[in-house]
N, C-alpha and C positions, 0 to 999 in steps of 0.2 A: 709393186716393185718386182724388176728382175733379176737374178742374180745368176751368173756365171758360173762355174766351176772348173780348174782343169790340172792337171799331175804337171806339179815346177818343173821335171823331165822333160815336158813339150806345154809349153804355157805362152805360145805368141799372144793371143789374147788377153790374159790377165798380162801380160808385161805391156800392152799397148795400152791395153787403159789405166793403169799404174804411173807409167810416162806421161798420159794425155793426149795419148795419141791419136787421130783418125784411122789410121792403114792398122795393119798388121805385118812386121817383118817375119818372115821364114824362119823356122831354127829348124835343126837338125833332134830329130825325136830321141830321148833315152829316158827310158820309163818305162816301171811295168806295166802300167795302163795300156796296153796295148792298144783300148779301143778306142781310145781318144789322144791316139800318137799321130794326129797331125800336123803336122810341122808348117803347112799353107793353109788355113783354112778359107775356103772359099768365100764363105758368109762371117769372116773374121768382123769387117765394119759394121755389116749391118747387124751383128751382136755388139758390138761397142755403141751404138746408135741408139739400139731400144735398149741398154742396160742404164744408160745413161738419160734417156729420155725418162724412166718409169725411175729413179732415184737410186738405180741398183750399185751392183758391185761385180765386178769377175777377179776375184782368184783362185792362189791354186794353192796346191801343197804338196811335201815331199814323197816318195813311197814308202819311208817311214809310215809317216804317218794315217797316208793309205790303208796300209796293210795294216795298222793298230785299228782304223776304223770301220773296216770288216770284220774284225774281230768284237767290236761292242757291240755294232750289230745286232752279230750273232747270240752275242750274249743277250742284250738287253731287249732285243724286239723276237728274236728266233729266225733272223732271215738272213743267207747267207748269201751276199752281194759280191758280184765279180767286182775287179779292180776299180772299175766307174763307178762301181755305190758308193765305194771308198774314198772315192775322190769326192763327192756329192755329201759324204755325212761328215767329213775331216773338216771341208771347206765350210759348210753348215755351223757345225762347234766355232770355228776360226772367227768367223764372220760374228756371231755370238759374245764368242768372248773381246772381241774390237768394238761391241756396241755398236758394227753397224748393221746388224740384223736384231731385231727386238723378240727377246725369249715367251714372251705371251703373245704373240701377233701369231695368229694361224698361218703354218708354212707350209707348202705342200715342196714334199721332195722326192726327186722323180728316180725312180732306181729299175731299170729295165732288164738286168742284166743277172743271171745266174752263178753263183760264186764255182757252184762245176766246172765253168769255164776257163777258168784262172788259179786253179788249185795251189799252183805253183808258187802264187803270190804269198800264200800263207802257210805253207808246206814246213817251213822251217821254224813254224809258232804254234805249230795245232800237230795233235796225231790223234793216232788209235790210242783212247783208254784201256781195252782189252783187245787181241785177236784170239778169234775163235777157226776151229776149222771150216770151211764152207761145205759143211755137212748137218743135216737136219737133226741128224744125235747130238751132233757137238752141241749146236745151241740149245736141244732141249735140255742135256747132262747142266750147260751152263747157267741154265732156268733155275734148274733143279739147286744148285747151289748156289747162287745168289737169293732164293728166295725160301730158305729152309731156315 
């Protein structure tokens, strides 16, 4: 099976095959997924075609929830995924818990993209535990006292 992903912010695809639709109508992108803010997608049908064909599914999800799912990630694998991972492990869980994707079936999920890229997206959920100075003392003085 194939499965789709894409940020409700620009989600022609998951809303065409939602509908049942063949085409893909246009929207107007608002999303921080920047990299999947196409509002025409060119190969819109022939992803409703073979998702459909192979028993799939395409949808999407909020930046909410995005940005909550770069975050487990993070947490739970150690990989910090830009906005599209977000979009990729959110819709992952979604699908999961709608029972249309099966939690013991081996799944492969594709995340290409580096979370440096999109800092922004998580900026407001993450920071610095400590800052130190960007001096080679500082961090050794700070060695020195976390591990004494």
């Amino acid at each position: 099976m194939i499965f789709g992903a894409q940020a409700s912010g620009c989600s022609p695809v998951a809303q065409a095959f939602r509908a049942g639709l063949d085409f893909v109508a246009p929207v107007k992108p608002d999303t921080i997924a920047k990299s999947l803010a196409i509002g025409n997608p060119a190969d819109g049908p022939y992803v409703l075609d073979v998702v459909r064909r192979t028993g799939g599914v395409v949808a999407d999800v909020d930046d909410d929830t995005l940005a909550s799912s770069i975050q487990r990630l993070a947490r739970t694998e150690g990989i910090f995924a830009e906005t599209a991972g977000g979009v990729v492990v959110g819709v992952t869980a979604q699908l999961i818990a709608d029972g249309a994707l099966d939690p013991a079936a081996e799944t492969v999920v594709i995340n290409s993209g580096d979370g440096l890229k999109t800092l922004d997206a998580v900026a407001d959920r993450v920071g610095p535990k400590i800052t130190i100075p960007p001096r080679y003392e500082a961090f050794i003085d700070f060695w020195k006292e976390t591990n004494s």
